[in-house]
C-alpha positions as CSV (number, residue, x, y, z in Angstrom):
1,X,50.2,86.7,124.1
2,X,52.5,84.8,122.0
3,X,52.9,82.1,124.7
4,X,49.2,81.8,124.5
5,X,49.3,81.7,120.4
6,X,52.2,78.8,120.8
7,X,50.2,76.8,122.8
8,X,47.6,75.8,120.4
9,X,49.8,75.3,117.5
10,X,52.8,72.6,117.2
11,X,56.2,72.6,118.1
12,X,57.4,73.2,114.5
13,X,55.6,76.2,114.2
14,X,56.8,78.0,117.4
15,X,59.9,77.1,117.3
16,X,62.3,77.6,114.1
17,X,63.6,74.4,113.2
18,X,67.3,74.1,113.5
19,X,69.7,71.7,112.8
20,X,70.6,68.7,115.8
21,X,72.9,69.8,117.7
22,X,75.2,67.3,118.2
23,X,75.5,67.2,113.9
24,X,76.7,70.8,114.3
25,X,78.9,70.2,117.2
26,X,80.6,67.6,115.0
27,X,80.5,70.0,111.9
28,X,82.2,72.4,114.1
29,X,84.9,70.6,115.3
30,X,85.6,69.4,112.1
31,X,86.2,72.6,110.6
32,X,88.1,73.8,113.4
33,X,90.5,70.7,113.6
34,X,90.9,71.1,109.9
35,X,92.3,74.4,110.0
36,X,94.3,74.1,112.7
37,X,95.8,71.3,110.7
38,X,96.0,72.9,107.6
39,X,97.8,76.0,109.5
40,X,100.4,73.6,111.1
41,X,100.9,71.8,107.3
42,X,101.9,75.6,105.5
43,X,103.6,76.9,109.0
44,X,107.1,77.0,106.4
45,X,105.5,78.8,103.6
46,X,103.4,80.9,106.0
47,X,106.9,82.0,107.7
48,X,107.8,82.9,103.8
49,X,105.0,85.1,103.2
50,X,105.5,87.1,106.7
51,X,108.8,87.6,106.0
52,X,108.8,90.6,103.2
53,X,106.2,92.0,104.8
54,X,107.8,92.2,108.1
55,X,111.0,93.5,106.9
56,X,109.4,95.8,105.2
57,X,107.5,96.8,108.4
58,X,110.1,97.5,110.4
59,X,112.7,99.2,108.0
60,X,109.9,102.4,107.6
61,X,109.0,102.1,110.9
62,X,112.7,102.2,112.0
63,X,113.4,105.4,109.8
64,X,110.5,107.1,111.2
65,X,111.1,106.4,114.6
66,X,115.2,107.1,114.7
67,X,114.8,109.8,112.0
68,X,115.8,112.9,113.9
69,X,112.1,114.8,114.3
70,X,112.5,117.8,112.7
71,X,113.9,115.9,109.3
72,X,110.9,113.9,109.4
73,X,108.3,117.2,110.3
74,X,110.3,118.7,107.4
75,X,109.7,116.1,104.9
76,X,106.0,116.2,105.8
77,X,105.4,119.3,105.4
78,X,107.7,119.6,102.2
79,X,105.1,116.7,101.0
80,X,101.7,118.0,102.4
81,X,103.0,121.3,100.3
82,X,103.7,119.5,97.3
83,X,100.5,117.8,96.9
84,X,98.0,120.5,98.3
85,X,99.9,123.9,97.5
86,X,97.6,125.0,100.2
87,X,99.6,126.9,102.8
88,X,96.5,126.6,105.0
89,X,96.6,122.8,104.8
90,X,100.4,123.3,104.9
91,X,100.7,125.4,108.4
92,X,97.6,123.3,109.4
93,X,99.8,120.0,109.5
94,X,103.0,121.7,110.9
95,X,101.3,123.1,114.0
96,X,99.2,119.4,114.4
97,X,102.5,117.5,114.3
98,X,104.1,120.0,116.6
99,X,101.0,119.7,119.2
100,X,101.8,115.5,118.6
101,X,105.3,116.0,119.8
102,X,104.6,118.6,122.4
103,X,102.1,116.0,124.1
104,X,104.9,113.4,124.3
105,X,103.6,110.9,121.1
106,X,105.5,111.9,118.6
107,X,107.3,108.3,118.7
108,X,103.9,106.3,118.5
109,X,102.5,108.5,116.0
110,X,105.9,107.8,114.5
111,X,105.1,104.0,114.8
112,X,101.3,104.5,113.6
113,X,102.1,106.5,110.5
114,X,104.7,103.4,109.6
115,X,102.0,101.1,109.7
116,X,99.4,103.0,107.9
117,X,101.8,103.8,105.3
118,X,102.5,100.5,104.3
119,X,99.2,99.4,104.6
120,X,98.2,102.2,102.2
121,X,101.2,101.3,99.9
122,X,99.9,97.6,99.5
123,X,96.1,98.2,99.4
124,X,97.2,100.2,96.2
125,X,99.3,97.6,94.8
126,X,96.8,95.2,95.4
127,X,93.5,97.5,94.9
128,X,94.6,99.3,91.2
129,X,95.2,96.0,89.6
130,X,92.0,94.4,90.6
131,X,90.1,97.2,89.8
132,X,91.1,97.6,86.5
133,X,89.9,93.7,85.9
134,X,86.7,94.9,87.3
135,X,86.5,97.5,84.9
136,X,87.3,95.4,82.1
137,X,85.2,92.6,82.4
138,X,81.5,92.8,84.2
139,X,81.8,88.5,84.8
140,X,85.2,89.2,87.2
141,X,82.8,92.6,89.0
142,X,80.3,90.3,89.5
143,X,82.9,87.9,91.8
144,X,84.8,90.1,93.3
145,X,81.8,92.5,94.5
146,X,80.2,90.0,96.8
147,X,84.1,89.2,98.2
148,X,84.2,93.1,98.7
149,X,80.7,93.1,100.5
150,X,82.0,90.4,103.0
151,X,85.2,92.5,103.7
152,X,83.5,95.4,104.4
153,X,80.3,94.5,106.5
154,X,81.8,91.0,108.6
155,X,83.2,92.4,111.5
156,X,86.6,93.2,112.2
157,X,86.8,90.9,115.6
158,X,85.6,88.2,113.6
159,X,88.5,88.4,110.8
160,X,90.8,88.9,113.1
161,X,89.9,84.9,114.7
162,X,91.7,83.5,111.0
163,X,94.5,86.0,111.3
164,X,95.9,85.4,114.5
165,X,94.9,81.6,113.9
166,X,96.9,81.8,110.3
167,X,99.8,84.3,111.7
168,X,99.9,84.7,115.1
169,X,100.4,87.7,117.3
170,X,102.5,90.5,116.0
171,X,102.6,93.3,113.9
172,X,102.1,91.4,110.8
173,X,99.0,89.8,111.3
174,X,97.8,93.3,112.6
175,X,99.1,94.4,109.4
176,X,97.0,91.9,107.1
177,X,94.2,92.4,109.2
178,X,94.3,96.7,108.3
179,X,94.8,95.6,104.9
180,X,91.6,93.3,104.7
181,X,89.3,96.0,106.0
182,X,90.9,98.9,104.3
183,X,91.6,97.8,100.8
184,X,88.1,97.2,99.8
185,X,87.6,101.2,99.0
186,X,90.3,101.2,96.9
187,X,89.4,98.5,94.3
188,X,85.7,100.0,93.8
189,X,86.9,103.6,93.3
190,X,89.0,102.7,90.7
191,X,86.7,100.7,89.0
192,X,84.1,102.7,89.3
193,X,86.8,105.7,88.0
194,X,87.5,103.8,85.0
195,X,84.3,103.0,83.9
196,X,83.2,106.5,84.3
197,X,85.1,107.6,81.3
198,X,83.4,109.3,78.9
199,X,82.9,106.5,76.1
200,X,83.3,109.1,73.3
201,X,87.1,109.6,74.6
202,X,87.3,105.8,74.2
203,X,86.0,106.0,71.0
204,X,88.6,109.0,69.7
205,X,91.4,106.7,71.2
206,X,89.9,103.3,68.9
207,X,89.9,105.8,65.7
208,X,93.6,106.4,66.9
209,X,94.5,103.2,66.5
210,X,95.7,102.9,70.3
211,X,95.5,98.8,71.8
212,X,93.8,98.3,74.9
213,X,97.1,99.0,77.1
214,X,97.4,102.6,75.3
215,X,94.3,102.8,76.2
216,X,94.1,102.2,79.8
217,X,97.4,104.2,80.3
218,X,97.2,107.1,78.2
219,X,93.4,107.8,78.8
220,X,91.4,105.7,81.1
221,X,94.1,105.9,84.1
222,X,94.4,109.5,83.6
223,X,90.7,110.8,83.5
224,X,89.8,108.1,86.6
225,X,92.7,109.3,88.9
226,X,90.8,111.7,90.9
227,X,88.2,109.2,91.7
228,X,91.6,107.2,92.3
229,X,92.8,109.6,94.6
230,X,89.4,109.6,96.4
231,X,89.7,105.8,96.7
232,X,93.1,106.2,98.3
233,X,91.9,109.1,100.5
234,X,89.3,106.4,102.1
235,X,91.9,103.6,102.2
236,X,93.8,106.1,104.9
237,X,91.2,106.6,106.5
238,X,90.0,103.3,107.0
239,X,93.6,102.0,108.3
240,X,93.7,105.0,110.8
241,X,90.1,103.6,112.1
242,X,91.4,100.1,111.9
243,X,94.8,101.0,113.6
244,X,92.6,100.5,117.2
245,X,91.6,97.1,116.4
246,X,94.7,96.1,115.2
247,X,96.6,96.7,118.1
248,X,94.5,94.1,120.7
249,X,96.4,91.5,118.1
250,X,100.2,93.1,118.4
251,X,100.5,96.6,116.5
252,X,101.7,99.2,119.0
253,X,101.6,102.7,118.5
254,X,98.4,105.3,119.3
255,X,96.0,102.2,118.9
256,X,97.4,100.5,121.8
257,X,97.5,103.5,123.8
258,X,93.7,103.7,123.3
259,X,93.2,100.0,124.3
260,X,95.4,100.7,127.7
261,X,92.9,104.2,128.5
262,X,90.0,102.2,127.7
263,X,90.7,99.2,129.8
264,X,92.0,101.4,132.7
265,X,89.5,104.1,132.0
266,X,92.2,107.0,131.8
267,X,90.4,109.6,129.7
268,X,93.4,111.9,129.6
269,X,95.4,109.5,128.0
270,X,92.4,108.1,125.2
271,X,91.7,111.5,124.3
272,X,95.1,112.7,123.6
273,X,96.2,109.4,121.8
274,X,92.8,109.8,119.9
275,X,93.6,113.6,119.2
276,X,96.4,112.1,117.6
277,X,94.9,109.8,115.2
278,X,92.5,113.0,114.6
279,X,94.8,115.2,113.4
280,X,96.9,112.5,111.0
281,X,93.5,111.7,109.8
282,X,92.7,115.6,108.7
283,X,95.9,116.2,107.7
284,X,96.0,113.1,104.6
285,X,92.0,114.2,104.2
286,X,92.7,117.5,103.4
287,X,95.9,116.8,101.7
288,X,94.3,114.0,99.6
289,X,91.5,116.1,98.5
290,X,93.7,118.9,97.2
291,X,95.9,117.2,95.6
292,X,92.4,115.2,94.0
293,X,91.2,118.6,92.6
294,X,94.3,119.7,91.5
295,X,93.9,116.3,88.8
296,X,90.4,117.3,88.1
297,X,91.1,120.3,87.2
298,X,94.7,119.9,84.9
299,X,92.2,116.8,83.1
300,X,89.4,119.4,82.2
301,X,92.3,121.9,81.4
302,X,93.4,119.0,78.9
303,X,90.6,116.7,77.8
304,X,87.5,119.2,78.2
């Protein structure tokens, strides 16, 4: 039928017009050749940049991994406790780690939990600053949201082309890559946390006489951190789901394993490894949520 249609109307109408394609061949490998240029001009301060953040990489991974097991299941639990005080969640993420270790991964999840920590660690460096510009200033929300739209819909394969391009292979550039996809939570919640305080407490505050900066830190910071915490809760998530990915460019641990089932179709091995990433997932959910509505509820105790 639409054959038929085509035939009795023109070329142009059939057919969506497109640009030649030896003008976009060229534009191609223009753009190409330039970054490949441009990555071999930096390659020095490139090297500079990689350096904290693998150092820093392998120092928590290294105390996680040599760390005696039972020091590090006891500091675990001693936090999952302190954030929570939930004995459920509490026994919950004792007898998950233990089922880890008695399934022979406790060292990967070792190396897993490394990288997700320090992906968490900088996505909150990086994500509370920028959203508190957000928050202040509707011109800077209305640049950085269509950067944060990008992040979160491209697809990771695609980002991970300028990465490896940029960095290499290796844990860092798996590292970056987590970061890119996992940060973008973080900086909305807290800008959407801060702008959700009640304008009345901002006005008590102004006939306080407190500046902007007493502001932020005595009141704004405070009533938005449970919509922090939440921000951070989905930041750890979104580096466990990212973790996978990661490791076809480098990162080992319980993403790699999952690459090595999939590609030689061991379902044993995937679904243990992704049993793993399961439980480390439920256990900073639940922890993350308790200690969330443990802030909700001291901030009514105190400012309702």
């Amino acid at each position: 039928m639409a054959s038929a249609i085509c035939s009795y109307l023109p070329e142009l109408l059939c057919k969506f017009p497109s640009i030649d394609e030896n003008l976009m061949r060229e534009f191609k490998k223009t753009v190409d050749i330039g970054f490949k240029a441009f990555v071999r001009n930096y390659t020095n301060f490139i090297d500079v940049v990689k350096q904290p953040l693998q150092w820093f990489l392998n120092s928590l991974e290294s105390f996680f991994v040599n760390t005696p097991w039972f020091i590090i299941l006891a500091l675990m639990v001693a936090i999952v406790w302190l954030a929570s005080r939930n004995i459920k969640i509490t026994i919950g993420a004792a007898l998950s780690m233990m089922a880890i270790g008695l399934v022979g991964l406790w060292q990967d999840t070792m190396v897993t939990l490394s990288m997700v920590t320090v992906c968490t660690l900088i996505s909150i460096v990086i994500g509370i600053p920028v959203g508190i510009l957000m928050a202040r200033s509707d011109r800077i929300q209305g640049v950085v949201n269509p950067v944060l739209d990008v992040m979160q819909t491209m697809p990771t394969f695609v980002y991970l082309i300028p990465v490896v391009m940029i960095f290499g292979i290796g844990k860092v550039p798996g590292l970056i890559a987590v970061i890119i996809y996992a940060v973008p939570p973080m900086i909305r919640l807290t800008n959407l946390g801060i702008r959700l305080v009640d304008k009345e407490v901002l006005e008590a505050a102004d006939a306080f006489g407190s500046s902007p900066g007493q502001k932020l830190r005595n009141v704004q910071i405070p009533l938005a951190l449970p919509t922090i915490m939440a921000g951070i809760n989905q930041t750890i998530m979104m580096s466990l789901a990212m973790v996978v990915v990661a490791s076809m460019i480098g990162v080992g641990g319980l993403g790699k394993n999952v690459l090595q089932a999939i590609a030689n179709q061991f379902f044993t091995i995937g679904f243990l490894n992704g049993f793993s990433l399961v439980a480390i997932a439920i256990i900073f959910d639940r922890t993350s949520q308790a200690y969330g509505k443990r802030l909700q509820k001291h901030t009514e105790v105190v400012h309702g």
